[in-house]
N, CA, C and O of each residue as an XYZ file, in Angstrom:
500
protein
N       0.848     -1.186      0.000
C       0.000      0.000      0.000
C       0.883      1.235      0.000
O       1.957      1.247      0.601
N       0.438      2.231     -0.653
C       1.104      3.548     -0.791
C       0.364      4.487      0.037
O      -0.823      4.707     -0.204
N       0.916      5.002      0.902
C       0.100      5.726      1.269
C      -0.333      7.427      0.848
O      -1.480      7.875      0.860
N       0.956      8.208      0.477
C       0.606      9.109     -0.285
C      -0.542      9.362     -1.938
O      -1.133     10.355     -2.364
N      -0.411      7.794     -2.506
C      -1.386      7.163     -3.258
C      -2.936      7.177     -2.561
O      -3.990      7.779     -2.767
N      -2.491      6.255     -1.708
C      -4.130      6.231     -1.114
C      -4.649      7.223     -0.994
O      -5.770      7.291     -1.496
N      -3.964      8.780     -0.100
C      -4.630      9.950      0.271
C      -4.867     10.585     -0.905
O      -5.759     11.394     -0.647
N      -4.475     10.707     -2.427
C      -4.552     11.193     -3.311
C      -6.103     10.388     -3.736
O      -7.162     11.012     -3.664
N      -6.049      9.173     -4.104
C      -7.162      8.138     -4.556
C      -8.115      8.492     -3.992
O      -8.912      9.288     -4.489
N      -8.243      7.962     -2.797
C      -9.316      8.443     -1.964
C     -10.158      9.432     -1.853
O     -11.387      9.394     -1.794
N      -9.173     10.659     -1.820
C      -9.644     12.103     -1.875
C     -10.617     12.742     -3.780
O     -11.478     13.588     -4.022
N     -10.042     12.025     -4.415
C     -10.909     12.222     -5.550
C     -12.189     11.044     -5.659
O     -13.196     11.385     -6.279
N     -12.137      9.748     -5.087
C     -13.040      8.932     -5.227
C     -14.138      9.340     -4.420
O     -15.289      9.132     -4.801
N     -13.888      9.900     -3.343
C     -15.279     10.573     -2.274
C     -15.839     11.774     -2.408
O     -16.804     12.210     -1.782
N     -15.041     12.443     -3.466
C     -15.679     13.484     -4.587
C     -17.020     13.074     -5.147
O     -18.083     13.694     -5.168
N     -16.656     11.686     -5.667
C     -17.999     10.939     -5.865
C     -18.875     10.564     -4.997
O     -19.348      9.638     -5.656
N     -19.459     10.555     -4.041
C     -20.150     10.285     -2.736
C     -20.468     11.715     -2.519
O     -21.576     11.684     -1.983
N     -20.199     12.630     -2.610
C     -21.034     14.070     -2.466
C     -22.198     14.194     -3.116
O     -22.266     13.958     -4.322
N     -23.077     14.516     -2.513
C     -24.356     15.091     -3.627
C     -23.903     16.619     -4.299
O     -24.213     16.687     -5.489
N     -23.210     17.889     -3.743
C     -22.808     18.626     -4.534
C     -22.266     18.091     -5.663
O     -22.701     18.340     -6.787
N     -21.131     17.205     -5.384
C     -20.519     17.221     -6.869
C     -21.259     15.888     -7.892
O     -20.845     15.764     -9.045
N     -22.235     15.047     -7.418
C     -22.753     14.074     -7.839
C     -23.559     14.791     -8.954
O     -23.522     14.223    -10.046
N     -24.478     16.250     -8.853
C     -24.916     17.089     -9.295
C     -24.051     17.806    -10.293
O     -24.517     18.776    -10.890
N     -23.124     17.495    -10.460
C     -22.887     18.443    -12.004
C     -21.286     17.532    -12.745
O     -20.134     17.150    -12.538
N     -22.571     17.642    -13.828
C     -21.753     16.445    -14.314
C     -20.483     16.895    -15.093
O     -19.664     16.101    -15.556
N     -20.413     18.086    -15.179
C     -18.707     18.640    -15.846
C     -17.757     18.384    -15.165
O     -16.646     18.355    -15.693
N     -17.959     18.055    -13.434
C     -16.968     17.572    -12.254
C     -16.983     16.221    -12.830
O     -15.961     15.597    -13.116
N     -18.069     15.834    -12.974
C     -18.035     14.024    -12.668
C     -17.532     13.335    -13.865
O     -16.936     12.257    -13.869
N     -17.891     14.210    -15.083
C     -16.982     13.868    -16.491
C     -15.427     14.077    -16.415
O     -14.949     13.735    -17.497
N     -14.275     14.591    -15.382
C     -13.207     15.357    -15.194
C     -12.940     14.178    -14.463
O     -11.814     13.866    -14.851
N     -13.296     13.361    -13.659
C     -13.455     12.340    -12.836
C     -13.328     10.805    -13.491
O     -12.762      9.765    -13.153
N     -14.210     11.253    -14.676
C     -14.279      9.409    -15.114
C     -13.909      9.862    -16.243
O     -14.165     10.878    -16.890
N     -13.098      8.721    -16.429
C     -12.171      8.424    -17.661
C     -13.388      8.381    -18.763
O     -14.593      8.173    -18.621
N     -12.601      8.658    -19.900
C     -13.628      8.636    -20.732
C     -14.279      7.097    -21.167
O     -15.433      7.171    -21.589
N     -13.837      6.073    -21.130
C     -13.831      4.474    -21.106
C     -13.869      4.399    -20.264
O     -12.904      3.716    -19.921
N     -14.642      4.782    -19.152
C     -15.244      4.846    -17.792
C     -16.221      3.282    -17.796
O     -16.991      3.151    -18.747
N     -16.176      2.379    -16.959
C     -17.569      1.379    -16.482
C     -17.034      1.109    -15.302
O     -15.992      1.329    -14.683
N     -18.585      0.284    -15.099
C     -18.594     -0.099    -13.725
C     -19.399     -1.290    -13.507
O     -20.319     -1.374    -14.321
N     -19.351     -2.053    -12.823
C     -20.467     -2.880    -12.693
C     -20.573     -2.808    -10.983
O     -19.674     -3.079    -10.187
N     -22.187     -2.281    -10.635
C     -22.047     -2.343     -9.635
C     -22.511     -3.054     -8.460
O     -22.392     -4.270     -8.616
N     -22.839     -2.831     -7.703
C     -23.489     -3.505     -6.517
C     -24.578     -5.357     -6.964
O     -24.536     -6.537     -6.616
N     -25.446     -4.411     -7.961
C     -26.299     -5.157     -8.467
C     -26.048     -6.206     -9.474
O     -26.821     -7.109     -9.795
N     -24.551     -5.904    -10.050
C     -24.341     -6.941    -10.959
C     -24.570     -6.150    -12.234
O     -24.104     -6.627    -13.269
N     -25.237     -4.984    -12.289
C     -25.505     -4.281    -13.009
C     -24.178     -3.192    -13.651
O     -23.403     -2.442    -13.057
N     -24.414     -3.638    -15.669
C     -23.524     -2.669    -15.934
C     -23.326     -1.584    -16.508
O     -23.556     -1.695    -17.712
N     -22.951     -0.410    -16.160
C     -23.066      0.812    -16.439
C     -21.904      1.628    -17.254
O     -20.733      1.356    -16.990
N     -22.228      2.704    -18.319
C     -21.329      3.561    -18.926
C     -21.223      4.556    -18.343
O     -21.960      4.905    -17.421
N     -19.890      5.437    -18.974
C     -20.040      6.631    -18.039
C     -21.158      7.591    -18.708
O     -21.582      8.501    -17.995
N     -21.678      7.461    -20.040
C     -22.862      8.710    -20.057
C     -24.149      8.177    -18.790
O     -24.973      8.830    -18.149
N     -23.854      6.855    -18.831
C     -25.397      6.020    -18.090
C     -24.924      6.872    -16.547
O     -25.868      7.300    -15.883
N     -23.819      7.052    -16.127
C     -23.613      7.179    -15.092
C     -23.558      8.307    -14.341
O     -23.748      8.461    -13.135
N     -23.149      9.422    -15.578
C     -22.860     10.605    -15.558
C     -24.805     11.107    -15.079
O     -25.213     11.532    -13.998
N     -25.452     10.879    -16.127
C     -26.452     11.498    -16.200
C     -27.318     10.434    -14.667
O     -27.660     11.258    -13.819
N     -27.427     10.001    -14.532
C     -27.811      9.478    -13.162
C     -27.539      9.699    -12.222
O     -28.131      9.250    -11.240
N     -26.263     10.692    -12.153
C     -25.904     11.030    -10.800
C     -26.574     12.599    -10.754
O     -26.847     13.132     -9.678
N     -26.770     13.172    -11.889
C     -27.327     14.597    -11.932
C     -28.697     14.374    -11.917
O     -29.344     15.406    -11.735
N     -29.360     13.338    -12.051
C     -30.589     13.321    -12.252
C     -31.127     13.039    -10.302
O     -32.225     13.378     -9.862
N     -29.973     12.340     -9.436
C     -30.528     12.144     -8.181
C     -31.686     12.764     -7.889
O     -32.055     13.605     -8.709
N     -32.102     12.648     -7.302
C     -33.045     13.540     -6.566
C     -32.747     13.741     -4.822
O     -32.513     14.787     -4.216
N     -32.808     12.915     -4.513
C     -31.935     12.948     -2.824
C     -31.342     11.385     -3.020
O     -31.751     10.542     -3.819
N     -30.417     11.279     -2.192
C     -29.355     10.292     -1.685
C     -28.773     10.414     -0.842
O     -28.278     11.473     -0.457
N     -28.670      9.184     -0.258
C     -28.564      9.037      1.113
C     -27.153      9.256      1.125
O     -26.446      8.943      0.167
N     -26.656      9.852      2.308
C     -25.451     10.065      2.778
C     -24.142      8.464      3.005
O     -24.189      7.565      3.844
N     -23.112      8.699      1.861
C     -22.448      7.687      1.687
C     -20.804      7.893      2.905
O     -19.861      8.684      2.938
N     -21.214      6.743      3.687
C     -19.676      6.811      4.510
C     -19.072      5.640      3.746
O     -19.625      4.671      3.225
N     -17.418      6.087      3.839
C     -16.476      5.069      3.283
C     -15.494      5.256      4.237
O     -15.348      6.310      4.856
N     -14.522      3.837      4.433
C     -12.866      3.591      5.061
C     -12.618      2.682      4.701
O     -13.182      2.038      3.816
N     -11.340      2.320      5.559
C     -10.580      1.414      4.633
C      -9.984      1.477      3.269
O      -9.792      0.564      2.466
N      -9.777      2.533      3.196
C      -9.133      3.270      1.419
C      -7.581      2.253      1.685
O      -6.937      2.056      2.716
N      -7.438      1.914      0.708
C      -5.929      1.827      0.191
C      -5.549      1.381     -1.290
O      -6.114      0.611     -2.067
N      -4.535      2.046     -1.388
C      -4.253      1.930     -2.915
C      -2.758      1.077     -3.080
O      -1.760      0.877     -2.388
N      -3.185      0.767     -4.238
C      -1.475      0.203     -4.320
C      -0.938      0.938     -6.333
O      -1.751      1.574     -7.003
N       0.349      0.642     -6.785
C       0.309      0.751     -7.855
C      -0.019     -0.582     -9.373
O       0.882     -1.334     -9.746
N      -0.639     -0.585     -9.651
C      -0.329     -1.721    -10.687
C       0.622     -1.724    -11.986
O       1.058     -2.709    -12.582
N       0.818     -0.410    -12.256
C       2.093     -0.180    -13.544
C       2.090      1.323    -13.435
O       1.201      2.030    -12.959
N       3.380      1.728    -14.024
C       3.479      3.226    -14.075
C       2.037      4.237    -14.729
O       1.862      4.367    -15.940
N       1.200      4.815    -13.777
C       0.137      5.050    -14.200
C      -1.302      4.849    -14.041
O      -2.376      5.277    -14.464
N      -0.752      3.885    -13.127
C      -2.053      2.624    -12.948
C      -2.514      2.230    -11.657
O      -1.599      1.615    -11.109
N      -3.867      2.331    -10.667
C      -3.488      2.355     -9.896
C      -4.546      1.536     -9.282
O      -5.547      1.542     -9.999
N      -4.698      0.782     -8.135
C      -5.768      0.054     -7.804
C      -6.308      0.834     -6.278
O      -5.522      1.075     -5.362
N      -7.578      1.113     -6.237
C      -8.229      1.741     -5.113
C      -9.397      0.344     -4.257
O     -10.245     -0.303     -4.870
N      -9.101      0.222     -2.878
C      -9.612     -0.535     -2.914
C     -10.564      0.300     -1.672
O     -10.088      1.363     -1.276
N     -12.082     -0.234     -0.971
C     -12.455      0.240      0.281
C     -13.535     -0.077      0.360
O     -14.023     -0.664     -0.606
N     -14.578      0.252      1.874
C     -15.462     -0.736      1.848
C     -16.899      1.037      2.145
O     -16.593      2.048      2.778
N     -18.169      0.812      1.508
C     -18.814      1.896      1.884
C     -20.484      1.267      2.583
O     -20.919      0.133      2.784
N     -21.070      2.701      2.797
C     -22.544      1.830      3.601
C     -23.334      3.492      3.130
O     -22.778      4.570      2.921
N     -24.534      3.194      3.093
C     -25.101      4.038      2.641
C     -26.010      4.577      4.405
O     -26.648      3.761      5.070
N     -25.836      5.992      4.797
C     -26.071      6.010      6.118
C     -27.305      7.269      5.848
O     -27.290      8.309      5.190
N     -28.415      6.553      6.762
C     -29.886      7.405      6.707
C     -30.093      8.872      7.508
O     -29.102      9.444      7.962
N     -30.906      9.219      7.596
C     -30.990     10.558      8.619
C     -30.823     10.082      9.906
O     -30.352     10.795     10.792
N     -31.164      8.949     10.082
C     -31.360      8.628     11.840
C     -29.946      7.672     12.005
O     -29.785      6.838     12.896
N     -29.061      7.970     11.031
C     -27.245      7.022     11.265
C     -27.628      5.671     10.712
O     -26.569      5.343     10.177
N     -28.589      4.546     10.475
C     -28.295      3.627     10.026
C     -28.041      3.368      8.735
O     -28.603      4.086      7.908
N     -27.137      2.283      8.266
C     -26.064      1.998      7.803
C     -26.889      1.145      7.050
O     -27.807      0.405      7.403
N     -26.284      1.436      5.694
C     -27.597     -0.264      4.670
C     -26.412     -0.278      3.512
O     -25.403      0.395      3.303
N     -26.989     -1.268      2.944
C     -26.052     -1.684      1.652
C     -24.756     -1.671      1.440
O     -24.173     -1.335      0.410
N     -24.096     -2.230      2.930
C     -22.437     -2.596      2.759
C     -22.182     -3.107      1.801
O     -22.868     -4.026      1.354
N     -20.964     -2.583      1.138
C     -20.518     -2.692      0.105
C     -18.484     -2.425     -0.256
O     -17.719     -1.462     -0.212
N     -18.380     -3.659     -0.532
C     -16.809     -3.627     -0.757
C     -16.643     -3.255     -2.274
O     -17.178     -3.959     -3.130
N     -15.891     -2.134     -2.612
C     -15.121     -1.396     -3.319
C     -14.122     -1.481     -4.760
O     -13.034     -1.570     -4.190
N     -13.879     -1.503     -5.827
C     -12.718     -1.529     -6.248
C     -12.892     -0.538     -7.394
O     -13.802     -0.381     -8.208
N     -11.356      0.278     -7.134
C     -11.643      1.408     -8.560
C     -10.319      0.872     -8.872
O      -9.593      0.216     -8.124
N     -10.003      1.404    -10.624
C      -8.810      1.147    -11.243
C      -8.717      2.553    -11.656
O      -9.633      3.140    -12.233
N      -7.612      3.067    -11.351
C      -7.450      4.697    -11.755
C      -6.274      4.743    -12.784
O      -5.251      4.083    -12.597
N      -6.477      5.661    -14.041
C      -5.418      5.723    -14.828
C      -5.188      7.391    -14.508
O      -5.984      8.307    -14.300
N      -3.374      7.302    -14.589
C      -2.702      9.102    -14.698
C      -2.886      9.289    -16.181
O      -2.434      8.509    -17.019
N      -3.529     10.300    -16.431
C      -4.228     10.271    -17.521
C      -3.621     12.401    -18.107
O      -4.228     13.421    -17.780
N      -2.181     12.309    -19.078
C      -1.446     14.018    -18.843
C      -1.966     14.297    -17.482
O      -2.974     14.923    -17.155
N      -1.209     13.796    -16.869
C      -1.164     14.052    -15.292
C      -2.327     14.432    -14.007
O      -2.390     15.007    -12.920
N      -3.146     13.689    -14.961
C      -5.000     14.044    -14.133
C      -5.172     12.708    -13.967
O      -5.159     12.024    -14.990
N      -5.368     12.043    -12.657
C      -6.155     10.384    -12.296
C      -7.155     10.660    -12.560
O      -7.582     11.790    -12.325
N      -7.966      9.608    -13.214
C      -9.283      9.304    -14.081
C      -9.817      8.164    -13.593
O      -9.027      7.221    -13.541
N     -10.718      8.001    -13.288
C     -11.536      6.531    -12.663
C     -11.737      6.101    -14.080
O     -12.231      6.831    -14.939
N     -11.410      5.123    -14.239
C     -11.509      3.892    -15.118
C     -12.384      2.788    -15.206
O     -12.980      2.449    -16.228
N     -12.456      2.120    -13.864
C     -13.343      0.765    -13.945
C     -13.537      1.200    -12.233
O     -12.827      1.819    -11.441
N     -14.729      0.604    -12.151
C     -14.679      0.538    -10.476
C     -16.443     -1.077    -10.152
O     -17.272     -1.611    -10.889
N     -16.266     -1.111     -9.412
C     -16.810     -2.170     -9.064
C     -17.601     -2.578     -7.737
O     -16.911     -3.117     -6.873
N     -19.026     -2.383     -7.446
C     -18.996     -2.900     -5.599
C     -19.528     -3.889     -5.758
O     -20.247     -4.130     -6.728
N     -19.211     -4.880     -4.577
C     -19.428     -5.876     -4.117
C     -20.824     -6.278     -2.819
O     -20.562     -6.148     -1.623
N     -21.561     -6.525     -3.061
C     -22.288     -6.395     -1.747
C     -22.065     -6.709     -0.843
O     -21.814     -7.867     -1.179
N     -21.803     -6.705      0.851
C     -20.857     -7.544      1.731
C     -21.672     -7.662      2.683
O     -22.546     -6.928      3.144
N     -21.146     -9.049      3.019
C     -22.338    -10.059      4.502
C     -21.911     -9.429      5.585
O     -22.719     -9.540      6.507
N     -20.784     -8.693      5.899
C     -20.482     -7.970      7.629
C     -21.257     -6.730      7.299
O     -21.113     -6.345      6.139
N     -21.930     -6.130      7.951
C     -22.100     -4.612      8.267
C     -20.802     -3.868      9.409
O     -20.211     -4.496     10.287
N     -20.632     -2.559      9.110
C     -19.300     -1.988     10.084
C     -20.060     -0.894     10.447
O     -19.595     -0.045     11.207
Protein backbone atom coordinates (compact mmCIF):
# COMPACT_ATOMS: atom_id res chain seq x y z
CA UNK A 1 0.00 0.00 0.00
CA UNK A 2 1.10 3.55 -0.79
CA UNK A 3 0.10 5.73 1.27
CA UNK A 4 0.61 9.11 -0.28
CA UNK A 5 -1.39 7.16 -3.26
CA UNK A 6 -4.13 6.23 -1.11
CA UNK A 7 -4.63 9.95 0.27
CA UNK A 8 -4.55 11.19 -3.31
CA UNK A 9 -7.16 8.14 -4.56
CA UNK A 10 -9.32 8.44 -1.96
CA UNK A 11 -9.64 12.10 -1.88
CA UNK A 12 -10.91 12.22 -5.55
CA UNK A 13 -13.04 8.93 -5.23
CA UNK A 14 -15.28 10.57 -2.27
CA UNK A 15 -15.68 13.48 -4.59
CA UNK A 16 -18.00 10.94 -5.87
CA UNK A 17 -20.15 10.29 -2.74
CA UNK A 18 -21.03 14.07 -2.47
CA UNK A 19 -24.36 15.09 -3.63
CA UNK A 20 -22.81 18.63 -4.53
CA UNK A 21 -20.52 17.22 -6.87
CA UNK A 22 -22.75 14.07 -7.84
CA UNK A 23 -24.92 17.09 -9.30
CA UNK A 24 -22.89 18.44 -12.00
CA UNK A 25 -21.75 16.45 -14.31
CA UNK A 26 -18.71 18.64 -15.85
CA UNK A 27 -16.97 17.57 -12.25
CA UNK A 28 -18.04 14.02 -12.67
CA UNK A 29 -16.98 13.87 -16.49
CA UNK A 30 -13.21 15.36 -15.19
CA UNK A 31 -13.45 12.34 -12.84
CA UNK A 32 -14.28 9.41 -15.11
CA UNK A 33 -12.17 8.42 -17.66
CA UNK A 34 -13.63 8.64 -20.73
CA UNK A 35 -13.83 4.47 -21.11
CA UNK A 36 -15.24 4.85 -17.79
CA UNK A 37 -17.57 1.38 -16.48
CA UNK A 38 -18.59 -0.10 -13.72
CA UNK A 39 -20.47 -2.88 -12.69
CA UNK A 40 -22.05 -2.34 -9.63
CA UNK A 41 -23.49 -3.50 -6.52
CA UNK A 42 -26.30 -5.16 -8.47
CA UNK A 43 -24.34 -6.94 -10.96
CA UNK A 44 -25.50 -4.28 -13.01
CA UNK A 45 -23.52 -2.67 -15.93
CA UNK A 46 -23.07 0.81 -16.44
CA UNK A 47 -21.33 3.56 -18.93
CA UNK A 48 -20.04 6.63 -18.04
CA UNK A 49 -22.86 8.71 -20.06
CA UNK A 50 -25.40 6.02 -18.09
CA UNK A 51 -23.61 7.18 -15.09
CA UNK A 52 -22.86 10.61 -15.56
CA UNK A 53 -26.45 11.50 -16.20
CA UNK A 54 -27.81 9.48 -13.16
CA UNK A 55 -25.90 11.03 -10.80
CA UNK A 56 -27.33 14.60 -11.93
CA UNK A 57 -30.59 13.32 -12.25
CA UNK A 58 -30.53 12.14 -8.18
CA UNK A 59 -33.04 13.54 -6.57
CA UNK A 60 -31.94 12.95 -2.82
CA UNK A 61 -29.36 10.29 -1.68
CA UNK A 62 -28.56 9.04 1.11
CA UNK A 63 -25.45 10.06 2.78
CA UNK A 64 -22.45 7.69 1.69
CA UNK A 65 -19.68 6.81 4.51
CA UNK A 66 -16.48 5.07 3.28
CA UNK A 67 -12.87 3.59 5.06
CA UNK A 68 -10.58 1.41 4.63
CA UNK A 69 -9.13 3.27 1.42
CA UNK A 70 -5.93 1.83 0.19
CA UNK A 71 -4.25 1.93 -2.91
CA UNK A 72 -1.47 0.20 -4.32
CA UNK A 73 0.31 0.75 -7.85
CA UNK A 74 -0.33 -1.72 -10.69
CA UNK A 75 2.09 -0.18 -13.54
CA UNK A 76 3.48 3.23 -14.08
CA UNK A 77 0.14 5.05 -14.20
CA UNK A 78 -2.05 2.62 -12.95
CA UNK A 79 -3.49 2.36 -9.90
CA UNK A 80 -5.77 0.05 -7.80
CA UNK A 81 -8.23 1.74 -5.11
CA UNK A 82 -9.61 -0.53 -2.91
CA UNK A 83 -12.45 0.24 0.28
CA UNK A 84 -15.46 -0.74 1.85
CA UNK A 85 -18.81 1.90 1.88
CA UNK A 86 -22.54 1.83 3.60
CA UNK A 87 -25.10 4.04 2.64
CA UNK A 88 -26.07 6.01 6.12
CA UNK A 89 -29.89 7.41 6.71
CA UNK A 90 -30.99 10.56 8.62
CA UNK A 91 -31.36 8.63 11.84
CA UNK A 92 -27.24 7.02 11.27
CA UNK A 93 -28.29 3.63 10.03
CA UNK A 94 -26.06 2.00 7.80
CA UNK A 95 -27.60 -0.26 4.67
CA UNK A 96 -26.05 -1.68 1.65
CA UNK A 97 -22.44 -2.60 2.76
CA UNK A 98 -20.52 -2.69 0.10
CA UNK A 99 -16.81 -3.63 -0.76
CA UNK A 100 -15.12 -1.40 -3.32
CA UNK A 101 -12.72 -1.53 -6.25
CA UNK A 102 -11.64 1.41 -8.56
CA UNK A 103 -8.81 1.15 -11.24
CA UNK A 104 -7.45 4.70 -11.75
CA UNK A 105 -5.42 5.72 -14.83
CA UNK A 106 -2.70 9.10 -14.70
CA UNK A 107 -4.23 10.27 -17.52
CA UNK A 108 -1.45 14.02 -18.84
CA UNK A 109 -1.16 14.05 -15.29
CA UNK A 110 -5.00 14.04 -14.13
CA UNK A 111 -6.15 10.38 -12.30
CA UNK A 112 -9.28 9.30 -14.08
CA UNK A 113 -11.54 6.53 -12.66
CA UNK A 114 -11.51 3.89 -15.12
CA UNK A 115 -13.34 0.77 -13.95
CA UNK A 116 -14.68 0.54 -10.48
CA UNK A 117 -16.81 -2.17 -9.06
CA UNK A 118 -19.00 -2.90 -5.60
CA UNK A 119 -19.43 -5.88 -4.12
CA UNK A 120 -22.29 -6.39 -1.75
CA UNK A 121 -20.86 -7.54 1.73
CA UNK A 122 -22.34 -10.06 4.50
CA UNK A 123 -20.48 -7.97 7.63
CA UNK A 124 -22.10 -4.61 8.27
CA UNK A 125 -19.30 -1.99 10.08
Amino acid sequence: MDPTLTQQLSQLEAQLHLPDIRHQPERVSQLLHPAFEETGRSGQRYTRDVVVEALRAESTAAEIVADGYAASALAPGVALLTYRSAQCDAQGTRSKHTLRSSIWLLTDGVWQLRYHQGTPAQDSW
